[in-house]
C-alpha positions in Angstrom: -15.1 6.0 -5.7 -15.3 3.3 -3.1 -14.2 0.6 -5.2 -10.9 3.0 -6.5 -9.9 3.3 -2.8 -10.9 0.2 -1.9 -8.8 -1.1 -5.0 -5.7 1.6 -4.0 -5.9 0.6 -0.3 -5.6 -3.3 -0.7 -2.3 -3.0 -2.8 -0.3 -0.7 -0.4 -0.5 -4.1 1.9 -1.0 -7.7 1.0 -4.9 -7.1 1.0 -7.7 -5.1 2.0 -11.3 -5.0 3.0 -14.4 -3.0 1.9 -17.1 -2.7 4.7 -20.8 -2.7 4.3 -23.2 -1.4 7.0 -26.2 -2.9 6.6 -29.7 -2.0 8.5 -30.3 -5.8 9.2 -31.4 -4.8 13.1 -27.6 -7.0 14.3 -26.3 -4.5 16.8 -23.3 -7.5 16.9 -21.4 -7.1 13.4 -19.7 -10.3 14.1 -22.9 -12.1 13.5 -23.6 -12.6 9.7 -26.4 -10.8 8.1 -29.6 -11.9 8.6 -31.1 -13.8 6.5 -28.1 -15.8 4.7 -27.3 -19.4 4.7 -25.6 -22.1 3.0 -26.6 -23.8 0.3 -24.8 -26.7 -0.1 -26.2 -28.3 -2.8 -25.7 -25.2 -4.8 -22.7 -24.5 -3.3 -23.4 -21.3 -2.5 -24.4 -18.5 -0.1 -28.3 -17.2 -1.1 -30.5 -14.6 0.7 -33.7 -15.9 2.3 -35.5 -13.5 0.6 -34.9 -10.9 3.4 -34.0 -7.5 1.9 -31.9 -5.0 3.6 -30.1 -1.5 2.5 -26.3 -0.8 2.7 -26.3 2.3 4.6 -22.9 3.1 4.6 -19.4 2.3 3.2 -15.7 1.9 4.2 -12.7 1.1 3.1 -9.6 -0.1 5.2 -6.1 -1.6 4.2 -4.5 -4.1 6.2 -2.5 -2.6 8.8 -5.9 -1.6 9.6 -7.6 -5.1 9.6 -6.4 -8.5 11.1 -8.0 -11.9 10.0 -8.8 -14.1 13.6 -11.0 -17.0 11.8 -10.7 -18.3 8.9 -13.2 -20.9 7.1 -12.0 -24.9 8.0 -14.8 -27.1 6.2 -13.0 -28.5 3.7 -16.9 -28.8 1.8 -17.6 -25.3 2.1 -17.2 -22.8 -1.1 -15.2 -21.1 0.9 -12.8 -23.6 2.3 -9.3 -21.5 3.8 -10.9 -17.8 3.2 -11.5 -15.5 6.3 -14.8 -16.1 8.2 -14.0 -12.9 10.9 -12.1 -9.7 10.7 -10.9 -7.4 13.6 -11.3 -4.0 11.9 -9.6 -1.1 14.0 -11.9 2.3 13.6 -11.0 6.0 14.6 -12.4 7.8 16.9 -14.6 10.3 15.4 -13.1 12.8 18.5 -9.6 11.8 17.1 -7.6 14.6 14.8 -5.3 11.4 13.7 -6.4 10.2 10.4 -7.2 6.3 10.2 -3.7 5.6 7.9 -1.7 6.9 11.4 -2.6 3.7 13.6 -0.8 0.2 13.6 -2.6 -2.8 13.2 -2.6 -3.1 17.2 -4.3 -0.1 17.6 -1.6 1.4 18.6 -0.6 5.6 17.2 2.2 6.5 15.1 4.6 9.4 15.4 3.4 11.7 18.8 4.1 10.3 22.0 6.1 7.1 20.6 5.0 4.3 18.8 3.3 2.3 22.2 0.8 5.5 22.6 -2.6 4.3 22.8 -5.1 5.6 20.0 -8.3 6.7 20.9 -9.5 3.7 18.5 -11.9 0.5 18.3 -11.4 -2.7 17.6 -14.2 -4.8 16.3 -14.9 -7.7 15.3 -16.6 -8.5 11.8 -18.3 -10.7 9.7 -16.8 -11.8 6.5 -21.1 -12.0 5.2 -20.7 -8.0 5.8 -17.2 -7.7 3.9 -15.9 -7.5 0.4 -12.3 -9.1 0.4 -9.8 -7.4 -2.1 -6.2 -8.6 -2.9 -4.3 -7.8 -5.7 -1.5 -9.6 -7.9 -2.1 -12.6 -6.0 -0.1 -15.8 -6.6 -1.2 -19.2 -5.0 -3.1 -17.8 -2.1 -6.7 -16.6 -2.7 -6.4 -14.2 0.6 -3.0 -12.6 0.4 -1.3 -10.6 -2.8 1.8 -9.9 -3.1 2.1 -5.8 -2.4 2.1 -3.4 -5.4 5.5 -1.7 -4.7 7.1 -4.4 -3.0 9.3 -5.1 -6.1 10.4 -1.4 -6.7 10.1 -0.5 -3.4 14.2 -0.1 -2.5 14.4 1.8 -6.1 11.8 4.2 -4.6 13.8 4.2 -1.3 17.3 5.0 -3.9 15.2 7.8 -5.4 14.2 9.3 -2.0 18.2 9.2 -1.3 19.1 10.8 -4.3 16.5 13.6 -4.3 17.4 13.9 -0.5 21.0 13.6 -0.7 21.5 16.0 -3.8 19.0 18.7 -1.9 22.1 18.8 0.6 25.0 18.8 -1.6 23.9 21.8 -3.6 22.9 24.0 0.0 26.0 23.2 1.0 27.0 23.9 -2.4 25.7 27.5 -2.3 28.2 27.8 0.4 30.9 25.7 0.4 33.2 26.8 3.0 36.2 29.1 4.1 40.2 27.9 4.9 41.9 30.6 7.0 45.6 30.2 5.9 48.2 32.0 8.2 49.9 34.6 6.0 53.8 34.4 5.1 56.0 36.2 7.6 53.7 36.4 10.7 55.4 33.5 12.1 54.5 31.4 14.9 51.4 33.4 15.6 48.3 31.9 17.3 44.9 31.8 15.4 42.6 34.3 17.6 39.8 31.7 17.1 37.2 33.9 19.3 37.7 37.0 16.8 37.4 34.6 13.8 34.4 32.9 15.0 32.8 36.7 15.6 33.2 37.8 12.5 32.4 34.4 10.2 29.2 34.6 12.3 28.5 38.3 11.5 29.4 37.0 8.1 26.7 33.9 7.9 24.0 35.5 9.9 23.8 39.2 9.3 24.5 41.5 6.6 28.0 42.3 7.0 29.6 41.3 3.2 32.9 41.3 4.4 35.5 39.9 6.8 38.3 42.0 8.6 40.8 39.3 9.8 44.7 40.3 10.9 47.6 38.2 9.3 44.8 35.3 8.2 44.0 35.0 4.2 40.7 33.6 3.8 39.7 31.2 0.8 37.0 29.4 -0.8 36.7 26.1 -0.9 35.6 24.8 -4.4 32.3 23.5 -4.1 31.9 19.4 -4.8 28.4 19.6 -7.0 27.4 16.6 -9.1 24.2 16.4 -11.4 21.9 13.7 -9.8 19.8 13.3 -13.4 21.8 9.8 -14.6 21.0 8.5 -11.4 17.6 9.2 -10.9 16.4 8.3 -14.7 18.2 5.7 -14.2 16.6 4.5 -11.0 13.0 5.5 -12.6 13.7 3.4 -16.0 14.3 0.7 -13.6 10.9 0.9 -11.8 9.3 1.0 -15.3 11.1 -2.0 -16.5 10.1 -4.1 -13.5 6.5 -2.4 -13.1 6.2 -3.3 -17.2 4.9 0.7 -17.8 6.0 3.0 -20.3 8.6 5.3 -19.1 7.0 8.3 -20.8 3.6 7.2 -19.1 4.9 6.6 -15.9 6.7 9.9 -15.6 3.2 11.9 -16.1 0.7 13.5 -17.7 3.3 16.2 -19.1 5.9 13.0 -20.5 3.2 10.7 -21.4 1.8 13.6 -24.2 4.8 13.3 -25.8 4.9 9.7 -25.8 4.4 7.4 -28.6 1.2 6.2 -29.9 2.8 2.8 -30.0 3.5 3.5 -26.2 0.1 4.4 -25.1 -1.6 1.4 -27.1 0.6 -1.2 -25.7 -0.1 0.9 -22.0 -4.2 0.6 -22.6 -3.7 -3.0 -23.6 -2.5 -3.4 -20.1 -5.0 -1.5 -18.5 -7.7 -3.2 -20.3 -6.1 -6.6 -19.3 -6.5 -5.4 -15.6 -9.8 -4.6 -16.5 -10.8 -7.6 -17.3 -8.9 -10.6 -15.6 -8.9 -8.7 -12.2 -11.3 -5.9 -11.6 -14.4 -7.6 -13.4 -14.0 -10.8 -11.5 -12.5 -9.9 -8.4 -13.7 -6.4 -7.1 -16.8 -5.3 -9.3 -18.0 -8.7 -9.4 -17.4 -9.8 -5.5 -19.0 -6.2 -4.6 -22.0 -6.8 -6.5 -22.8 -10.3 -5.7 -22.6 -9.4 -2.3 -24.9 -6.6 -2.8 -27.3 -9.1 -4.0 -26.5 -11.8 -0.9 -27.4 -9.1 1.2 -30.9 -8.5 -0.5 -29.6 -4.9 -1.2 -29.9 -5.4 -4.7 -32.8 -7.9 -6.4 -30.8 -11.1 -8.3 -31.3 -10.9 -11.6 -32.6 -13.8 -13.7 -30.2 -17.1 -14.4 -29.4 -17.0 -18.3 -31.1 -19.8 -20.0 -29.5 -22.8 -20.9 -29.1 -23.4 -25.0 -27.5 -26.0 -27.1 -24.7 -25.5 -29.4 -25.1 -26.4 -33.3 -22.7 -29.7 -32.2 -25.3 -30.5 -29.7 -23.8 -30.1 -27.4 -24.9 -27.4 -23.9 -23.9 -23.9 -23.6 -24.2 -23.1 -19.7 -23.1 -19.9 -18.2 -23.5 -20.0 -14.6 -24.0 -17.0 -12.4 -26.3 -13.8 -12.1 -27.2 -12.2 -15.6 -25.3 -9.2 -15.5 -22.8 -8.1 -17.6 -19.7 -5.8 -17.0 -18.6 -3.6 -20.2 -15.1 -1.9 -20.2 -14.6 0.8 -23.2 -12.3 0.2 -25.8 -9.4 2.6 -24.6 -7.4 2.4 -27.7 -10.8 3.0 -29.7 -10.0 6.2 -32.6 -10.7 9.9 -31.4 -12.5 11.7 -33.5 -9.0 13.8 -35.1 -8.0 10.2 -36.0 -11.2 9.1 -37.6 -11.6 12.4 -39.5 -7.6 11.7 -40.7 -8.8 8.3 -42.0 -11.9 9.8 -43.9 -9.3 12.5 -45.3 -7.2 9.7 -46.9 -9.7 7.8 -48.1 -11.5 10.6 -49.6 -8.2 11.7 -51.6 -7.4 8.3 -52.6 -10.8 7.5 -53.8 -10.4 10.8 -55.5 -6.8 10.1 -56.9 -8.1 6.9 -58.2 -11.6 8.2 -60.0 -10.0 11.2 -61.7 -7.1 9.1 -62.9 -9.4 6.8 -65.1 -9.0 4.0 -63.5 
């Protein structure tokens, strides 16, 4: 459940951080963890064989979080990536949840935005931090943010629901015109009388309006169905966000959407799966895991030659991350299957074939 909010957290913003506290006796987190250096022959960060446990974790998005260093050795693995954080935490004292602070530490909503939050800045090392950005383009820090291309359609929405929430109160109620009647001449509105009584009117229970040489009438109420708009507006965000409309509207749409819809949906969740979580947030987290000495490292896979002779090497640990098939057959649609084989094999043996 870490990794999911870890994963949600880092696309609200351009990127976002997952924090392992480890028991490596550094009361300084900007230090790295004991026992890691570089190997640059390898070209890679190994564990000296000191083991330590992750005793906690958290996950923070980036208004949170502020990269101050960033790796310059142009002959390190990690040439251009963040080398130190300044993480912002809560105060455990403080009623304000973590998501109402701005990334100078600074508290949303009571008392202004420049009231100071009860909150700590520290300073972190990147050995004690997964990194996580999503739909990145030609950095390997920043993404671009999930709903940054449908975020003034979600803004349009917010209108419309807002704006039609309005128009049909006021609807309920659209207003009086006090005509003078015909004949009472050049008469003077008593506007204190008429104010009395639309009040007793509005606000009590009185269902009627005793008014003197005044006709009262009703304005016709200017009510418009905001449905085009907003499925509109939503088959908008599905275009550009590349999900099935049915899907996207919910569990109670997406059971009445198409088969074909839900396969071509899975195919893009399994495509996520696999070019994005595997190697950059399951992976990341458990490599680090193993830096750390948290986990042991598994056993390099052997080298073997091809039937060309040529060499088969797959670097890295030997672990393997499995996805299941999401569009694999239920069990109603492999029993449908055996039904239609069965007849037809049936059909075909009892016709003498």
């Amino acid at each position: 459940h870490y990794l999911q909010r870890a994963d949600t957290l880092s696309g609200i913003g351009r990127f976002g951080i997952m924090l392992l506290g480890v028991n490596d006796g550094q009361a300084d987190l900007s230090k790295p963890v004991a026992g890691i250096k570089y190997d640059r022959r390898k070209a890679e960060y190994v564990n000296t064989g000191t083991p330590h446990n992750v005793l906690y974790l958290r996950v923070f998005p980036e208004n949170l979080v502020e990269i101050t260093q960033s790796e310059s050795d142009i002959g390190n693995v990690r040439y251009g990536h963040p080398t130190l954080y300044n993480i912002t935490f809560a105060d455990p004292n403080e009623t304000n949840t973590l998501d109402e602070f701005n990334s100078d530490g600074t508290q949303r909503g009571q008392g202004g935005p420049n009231q100071k939050a009860n909150a700590v800045r520290t300073a972190v090392h990147w050995t004690r931090v997964v990194h996580l950005a999503d739909n990145r383009a030609s950095s390997e820090v920043l993404g671009i943010p999930r709903m940054e291309q449908v975020g003034r359609r979600i803004y349009d929405i917010r209108k419309i629901l807002g704006g039609s929430a309005e128009m049909f109160w006021k609807g309920g109620f659209p207003g009086l015109s006090f005509e003078i009647m015909p004949g009472v001449g050049d008469g003077e509105l008593d506007e204190a009388a008429l104010k009395e009584q639309l009040k007793l009117y509005q606000n009590g229970l009185q269902r009627f309006l005793a008014l003197v040489g005044v006709t009262a009438k009703s304005l016709s109420p200017q009510v418009a169905d905001p449905t085009p708009n907003y499925e509109t507006l939503i088959q908008d965000i599905a275009i550009t966000l590349g999900i099935p409309k049915r899907v996207l509207m919910g569990s109670e749409e997406a059971k009445l959407a198409s088969s074909q819809d839900i396969k071509t949906w899975n195919k893009r969740l399994m495509r996520r799966c696999e070019k994005y979580l595997t190697p950059m947030v399951i992976r990341p987290f458990v490599d680090r895991l193993i830096m750390v000495g948290a986990l042991p490292a598994p056993a390099k896979k052997s080298t073997k030659k091809s039937k060309k002779g040529g060499e088969l090497i797959e670097k890295g640990p030997g672990y393997e991350v499995q996805w299941p098939n999401l569009n694999q057959s239920s069990d109603d649609e492999k029993a449908k299957v055996a039904l239609t084989f069965t007849q037809a094999m049936s059909a075909y043996t009892g016709g003498g074939v």
